[in-house]
N, C-alpha and C positions, 0 to 999 in steps of 0.2 A: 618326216617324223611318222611315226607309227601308230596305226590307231589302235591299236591293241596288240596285246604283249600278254603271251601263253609260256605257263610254265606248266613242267611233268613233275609231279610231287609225288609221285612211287604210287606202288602198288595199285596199277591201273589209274590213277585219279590225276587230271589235268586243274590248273585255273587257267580261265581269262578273266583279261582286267582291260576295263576301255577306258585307255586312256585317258579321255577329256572329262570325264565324271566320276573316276575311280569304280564302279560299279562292276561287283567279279561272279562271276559263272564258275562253279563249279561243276565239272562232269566224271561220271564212271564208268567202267568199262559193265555192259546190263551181265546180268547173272549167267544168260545163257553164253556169253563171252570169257567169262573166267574172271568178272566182277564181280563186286560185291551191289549193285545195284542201288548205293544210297542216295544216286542223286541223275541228273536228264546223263541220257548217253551223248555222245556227236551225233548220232542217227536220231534221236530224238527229237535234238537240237536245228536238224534240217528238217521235220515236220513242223516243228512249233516255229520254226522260222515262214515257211510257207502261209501256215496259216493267219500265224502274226499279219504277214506283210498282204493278206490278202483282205486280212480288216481294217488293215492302216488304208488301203487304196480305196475300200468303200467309205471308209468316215471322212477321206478327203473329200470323196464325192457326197456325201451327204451334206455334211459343212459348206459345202458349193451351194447345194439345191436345197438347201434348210430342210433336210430329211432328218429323221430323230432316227439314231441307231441306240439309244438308251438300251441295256439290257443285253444287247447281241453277245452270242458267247457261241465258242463252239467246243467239239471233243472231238479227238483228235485219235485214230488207229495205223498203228504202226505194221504194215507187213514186212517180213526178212525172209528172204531168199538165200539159198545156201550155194557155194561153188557156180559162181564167187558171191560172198559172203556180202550183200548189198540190200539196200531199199528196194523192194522189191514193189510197193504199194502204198501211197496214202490216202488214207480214208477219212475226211473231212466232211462233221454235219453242224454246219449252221444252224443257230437259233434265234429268234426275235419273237419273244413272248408279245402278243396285242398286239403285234403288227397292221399297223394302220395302211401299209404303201398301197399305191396303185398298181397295176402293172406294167407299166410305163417306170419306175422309178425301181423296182422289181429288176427287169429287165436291164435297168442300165447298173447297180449296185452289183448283178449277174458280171455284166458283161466287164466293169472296170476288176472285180476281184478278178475275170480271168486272166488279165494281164498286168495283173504284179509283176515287178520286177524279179522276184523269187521263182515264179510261176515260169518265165520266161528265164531263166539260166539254168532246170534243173533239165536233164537231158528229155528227150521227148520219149523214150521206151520206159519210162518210171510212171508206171500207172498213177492216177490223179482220179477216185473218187470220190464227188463233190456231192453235198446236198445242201441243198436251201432253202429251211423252215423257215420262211415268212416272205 
């Protein structure tokens, strides 16, 4: 069975739908593509996937070590490369406003986001700029 199920509904614009919760993504083709830009691109959607999956692996690890990630939030910069037409760069800055951590806890919230799962399938020549306020 499938866990999600993508339909093309014209004029540049996709849904998915995940199966097990009904739950649908809509995407556009960006402006600079010959979209109309009113919703996340595919390209957009593997930056926000990245960095999703890279606060999912630290709040597993904090929920481990009773570390508070209350607040953590990041923004997210998209670079595009032309011929061929690709992610060329993503530009991720962490936030934790009153950041209480030690360095030690620091350090390891570092090291588990660098090995998301996301992290680890996107090809190695796809720049990955990270920042880490707190």
């Amino acid at each position: 069975m499938a866990h999600f199920k993508n339909t093309y509904l014209g004029d540049l614009r996709t849904e998915s739908i995940h199966i097990k919760s009904g739950t649908r993504i809509i995407t556009d083709a960006p402006t600079d593509n010959h979209g109309k830009g009113e919703a996340f691109s595919p390209t957009d959607l593997v930056c926000a996937a990245l960095a999703s999956c890279k606060m999912t692996i630290m709040g597993i690890l904090a929920n481990r070590e009773g570390i508070d990630l209350q607040g953590l939030s990041c923004e997210i910069e998209k670079v595009m490369a032309t011929n061929p037409r690709r992610i060329s760069e993503i530009k991720i800055t962490f936030s934790l406003p009153n950041s209480q951590l030690t360095e030690k806890q620091r350090t390891m919230l570092i090291n588990a986001a660098n090995t998301c799962p996301v992290a680890l399938s996107l090809h190695p020549d796809l720049k990955r700029t990270v920042v880490y306020n707190f």
